[in-house]
C-alpha positions in Angstrom: -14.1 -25.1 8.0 -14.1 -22.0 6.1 -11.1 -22.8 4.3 -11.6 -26.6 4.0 -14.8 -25.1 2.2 -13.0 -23.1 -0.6 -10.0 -25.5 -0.7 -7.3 -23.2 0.5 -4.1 -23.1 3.0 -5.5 -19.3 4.9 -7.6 -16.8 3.9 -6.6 -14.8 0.4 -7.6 -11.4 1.0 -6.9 -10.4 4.5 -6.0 -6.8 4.6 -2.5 -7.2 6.7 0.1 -6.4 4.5 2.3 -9.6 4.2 4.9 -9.0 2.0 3.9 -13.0 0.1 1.1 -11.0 -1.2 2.6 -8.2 -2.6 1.2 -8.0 -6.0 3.8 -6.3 -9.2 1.2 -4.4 -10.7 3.2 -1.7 -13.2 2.7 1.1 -11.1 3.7 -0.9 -7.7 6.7 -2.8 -9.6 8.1 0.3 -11.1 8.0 2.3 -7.6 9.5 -0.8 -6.0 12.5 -0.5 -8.6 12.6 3.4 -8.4 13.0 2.6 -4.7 15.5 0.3 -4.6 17.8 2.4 -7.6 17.5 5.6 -5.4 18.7 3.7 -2.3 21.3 2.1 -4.2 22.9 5.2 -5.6 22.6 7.1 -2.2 19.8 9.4 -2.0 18.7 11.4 0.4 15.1 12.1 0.7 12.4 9.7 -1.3 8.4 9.9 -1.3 6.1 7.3 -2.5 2.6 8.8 -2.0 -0.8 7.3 -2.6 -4.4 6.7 -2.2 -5.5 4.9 0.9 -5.3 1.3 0.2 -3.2 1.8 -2.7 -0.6 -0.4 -1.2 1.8 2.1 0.3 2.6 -0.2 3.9 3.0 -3.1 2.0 5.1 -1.7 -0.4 7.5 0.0 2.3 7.5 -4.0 4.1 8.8 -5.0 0.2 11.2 -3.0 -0.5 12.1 -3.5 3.4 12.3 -7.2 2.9 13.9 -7.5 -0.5 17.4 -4.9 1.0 20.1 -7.1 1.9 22.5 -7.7 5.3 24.5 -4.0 4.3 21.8 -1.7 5.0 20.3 -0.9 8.5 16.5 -0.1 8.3 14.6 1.8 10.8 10.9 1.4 10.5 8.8 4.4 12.1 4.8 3.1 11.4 3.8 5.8 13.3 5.4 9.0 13.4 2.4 11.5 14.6 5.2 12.3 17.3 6.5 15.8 18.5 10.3 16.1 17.2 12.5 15.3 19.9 10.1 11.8 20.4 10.6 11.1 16.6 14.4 11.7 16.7 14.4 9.4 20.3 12.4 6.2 18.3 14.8 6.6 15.4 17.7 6.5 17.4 16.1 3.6 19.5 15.5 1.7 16.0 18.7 2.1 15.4 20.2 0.4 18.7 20.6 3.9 20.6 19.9 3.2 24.2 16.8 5.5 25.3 18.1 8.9 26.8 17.1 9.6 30.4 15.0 12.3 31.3 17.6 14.3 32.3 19.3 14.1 29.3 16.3 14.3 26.5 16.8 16.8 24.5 16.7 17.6 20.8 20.5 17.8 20.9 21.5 15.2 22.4 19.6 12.8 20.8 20.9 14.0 17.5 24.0 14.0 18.7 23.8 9.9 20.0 21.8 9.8 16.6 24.9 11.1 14.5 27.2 9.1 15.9 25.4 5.8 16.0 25.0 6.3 12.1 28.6 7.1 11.9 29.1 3.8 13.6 27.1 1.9 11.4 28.7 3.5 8.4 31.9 2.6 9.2 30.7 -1.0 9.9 30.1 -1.2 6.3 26.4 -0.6 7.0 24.0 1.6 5.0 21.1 2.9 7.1 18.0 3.6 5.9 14.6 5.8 7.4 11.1 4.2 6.5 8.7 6.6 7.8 4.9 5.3 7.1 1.6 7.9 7.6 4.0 10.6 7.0 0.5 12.9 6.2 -0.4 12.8 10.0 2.9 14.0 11.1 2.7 17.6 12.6 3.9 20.2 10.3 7.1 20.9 13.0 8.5 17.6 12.9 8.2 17.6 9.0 10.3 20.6 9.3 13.0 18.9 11.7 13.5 15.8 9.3 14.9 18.2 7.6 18.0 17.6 10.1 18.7 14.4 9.0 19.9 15.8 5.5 23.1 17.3 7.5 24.2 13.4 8.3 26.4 13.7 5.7 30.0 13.8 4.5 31.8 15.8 1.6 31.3 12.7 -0.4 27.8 11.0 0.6 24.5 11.3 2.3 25.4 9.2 5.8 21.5 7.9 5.5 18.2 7.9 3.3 15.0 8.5 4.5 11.7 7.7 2.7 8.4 8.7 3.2 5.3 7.2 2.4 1.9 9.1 2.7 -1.7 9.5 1.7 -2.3 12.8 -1.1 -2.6 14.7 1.5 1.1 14.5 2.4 1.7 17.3 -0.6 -0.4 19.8 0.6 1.6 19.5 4.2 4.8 19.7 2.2 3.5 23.0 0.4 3.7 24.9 3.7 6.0 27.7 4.1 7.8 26.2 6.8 8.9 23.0 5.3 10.0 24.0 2.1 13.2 23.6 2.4 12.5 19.7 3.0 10.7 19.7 -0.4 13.8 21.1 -2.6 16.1 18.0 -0.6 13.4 15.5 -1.7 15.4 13.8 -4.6 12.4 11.0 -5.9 8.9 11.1 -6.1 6.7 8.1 -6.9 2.8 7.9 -7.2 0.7 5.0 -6.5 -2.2 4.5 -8.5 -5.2 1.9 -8.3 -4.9 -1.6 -10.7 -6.1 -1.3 -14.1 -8.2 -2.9 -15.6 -6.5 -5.5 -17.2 -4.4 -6.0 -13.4 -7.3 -6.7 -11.4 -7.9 -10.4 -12.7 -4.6 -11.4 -12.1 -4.8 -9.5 -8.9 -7.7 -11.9 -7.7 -6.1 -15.1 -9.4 -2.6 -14.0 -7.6 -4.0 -13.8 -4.1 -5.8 -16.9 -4.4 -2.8 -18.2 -5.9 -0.7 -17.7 -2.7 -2.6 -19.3 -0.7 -3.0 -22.8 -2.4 -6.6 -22.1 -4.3 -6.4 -25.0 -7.2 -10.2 -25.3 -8.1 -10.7 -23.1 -10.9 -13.1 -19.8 -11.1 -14.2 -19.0 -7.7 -15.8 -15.6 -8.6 -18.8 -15.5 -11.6 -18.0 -12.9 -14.2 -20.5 -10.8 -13.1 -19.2 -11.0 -9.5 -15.9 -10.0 -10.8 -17.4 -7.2 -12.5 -19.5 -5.9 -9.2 -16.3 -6.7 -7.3 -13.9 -4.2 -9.3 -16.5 -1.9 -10.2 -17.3 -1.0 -6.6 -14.0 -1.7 -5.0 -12.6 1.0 -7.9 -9.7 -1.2 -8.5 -8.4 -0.4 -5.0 -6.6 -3.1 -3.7 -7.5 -2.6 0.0 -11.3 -2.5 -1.1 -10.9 -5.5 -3.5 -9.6 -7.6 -0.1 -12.3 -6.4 2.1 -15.4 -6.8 -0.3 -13.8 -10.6 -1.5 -13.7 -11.7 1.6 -17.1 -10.5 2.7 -18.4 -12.1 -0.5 -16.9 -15.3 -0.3 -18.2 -15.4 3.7 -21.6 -15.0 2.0 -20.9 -17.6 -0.4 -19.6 -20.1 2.4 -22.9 -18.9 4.6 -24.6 -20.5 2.1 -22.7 -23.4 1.5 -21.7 -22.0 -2.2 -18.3 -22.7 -3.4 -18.9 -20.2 -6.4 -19.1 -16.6 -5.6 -22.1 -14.8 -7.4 -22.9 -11.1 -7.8 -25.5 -11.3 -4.9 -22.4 -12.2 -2.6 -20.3 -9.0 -3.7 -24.1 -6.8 -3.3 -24.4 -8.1 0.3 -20.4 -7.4 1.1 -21.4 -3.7 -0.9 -23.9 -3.4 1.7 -22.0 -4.0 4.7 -19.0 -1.3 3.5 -20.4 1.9 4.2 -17.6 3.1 2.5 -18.5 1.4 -1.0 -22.5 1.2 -0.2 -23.9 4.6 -0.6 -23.8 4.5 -4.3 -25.3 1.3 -4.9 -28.2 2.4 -6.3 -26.6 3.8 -9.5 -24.6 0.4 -9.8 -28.0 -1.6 -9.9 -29.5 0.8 -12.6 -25.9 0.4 -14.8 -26.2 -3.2 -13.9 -30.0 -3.4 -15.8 -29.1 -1.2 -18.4 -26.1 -3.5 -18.9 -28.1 -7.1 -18.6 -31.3 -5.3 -20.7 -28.7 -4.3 -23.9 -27.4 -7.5 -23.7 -30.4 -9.4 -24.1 -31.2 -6.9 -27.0 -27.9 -7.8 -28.4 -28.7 -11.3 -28.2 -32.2 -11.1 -29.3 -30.8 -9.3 -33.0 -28.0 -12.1 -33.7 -30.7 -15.0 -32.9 -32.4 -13.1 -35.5 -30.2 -12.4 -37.8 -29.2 -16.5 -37.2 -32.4 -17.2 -38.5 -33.7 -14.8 -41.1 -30.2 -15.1 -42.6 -30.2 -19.1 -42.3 
């Protein structure tokens, strides 16, 4: 009923990362491209780091999705592993059967590793590491990745491994121990939140995808509220639409208004504790533009 309400095939701004709804804002666009140049010339380490909610996952799905049948991706979502488990779900990814017990160590699994890679390269296949979250991965497997750069021959890197991770990620990467990872990182990208001008066609875009054909369905000042207290982030935009539009539908409202996008403020504890200030900007804002308003009816009719 929900969606028969607002006229639309499934619900805009849910925050799984479907690849549909990836959104080519410039700075998302451009990291995409960077991506998919570095991979094509043979690169060995990448990072894409951002914000959480910038977009990071669903960037990584992208540029996942858009590589053709040559290259062999292994996806890691999760890598807060000890090495030797890190190195035993990459080779699994890969189509390496999982070691025995007996025979689960570092060395052998980079061994079956190597030569499964080797495999694949001689296949005519390009493989590629995604690692997602890489700023919750313990310091000493950051510093074993850092085996990966010897799959290699005298010509070419035999794989590519990016890393995507929250800010944090750099601090973790200025540690002693892992510094010699840094220097082999070849390409660094930085997500940022939408601007200004993106975050219209950000909300039009979403509700584009999923069928919406009924015109404005957030009020100006809802849009304001909305990317005001959302700061642009994409994450934050989905969660607080959606709990304003499930205000508007409680109320049987196909338009959403600023009270919607106060009550989804409300119930985001991240985004609520600074609602007060936004109420005080919001009458200092509605009070000069009624004095605005009140001088050019004035100036309309003294001047008449």
């Amino acid at each position: 009923m929900y969606l028969d309400h607002f006229g639309l095939q499934e619900f805009p701004f849910s925050i799984t990362p479907g690849t549909k709804f990836f959104f080519a804002s410039h700075t998302s666009q451009e990291a995409l491209n960077t991506l998919k140049v570095a991979v094509m010339m043979g690169e060995g380490f990448m990072k894409v780091t951002g914000e959480v909610g910038t977009g990071k996952t669903l960037l990584c799905r992208k540029l996942i999705a858009s590589l053709d049948e040559q290259y062999q991706v292994a996806y890691i979502i999760n890598p807060y592993l000890e090495p030797l488990a890190l190195f035993v779900e990459l080779a699994a990814e890969l189509g390496v059967e999982r070691p025995k017990a007996s025979e689960a160590s570092q060395h052998h699994v980079l061994d079956a590793l190597m030569q499964r890679v080797i495999a694949l390269n001689k296949d005519g296949k390009r493989v590629v590491i995604c690692l997602d979250e890489v700023q919750a991965m313990p310091i000493e497997t950051l510093e074993a990745l850092r085996l990966l750069t010897n799959f290699e021959t005298e010509h070419r890197k035999l794989l590519q491994v990016i890393i995507f991770g929250q800010p944090e990620l750099e601090e973790r990467l200025n540690h002693h121990s892992v510094r010699q990872l840094r220097q082999r990182i070849t390409f660094h990208y930085q997500l940022k939140p939408l601007s200004n001008a993106e975050f219209g066609y950000y909300i039009q875009h979403r509700l584009a995808v999923v069928g919406y054909r009924r015109g404005r369905l957030f009020t100006p000042m809802a849009m304001w509220m909305l990317g005001r207290k959302s700061r642009r982030i994409p994450r934050l935009i989905n969660i607080l639409a959606n709990k304003a539009m499930l205000s508007a539908y409680g109320k049987g409202k196909r338009l959403v208004g600023l009270g919607d996008v106060m009550r989804a403020v409300d119930d985001t504890d991240s985004v609520s504790q600074s609602r007060g200030w936004s109420l005080v900007v919001l009458l200092v804002g509605l009070v000069a533009v009624t004095v605005v308003m009140a001088l050019a009816a004035y100036q309309w009719v003294y001047f008449k």
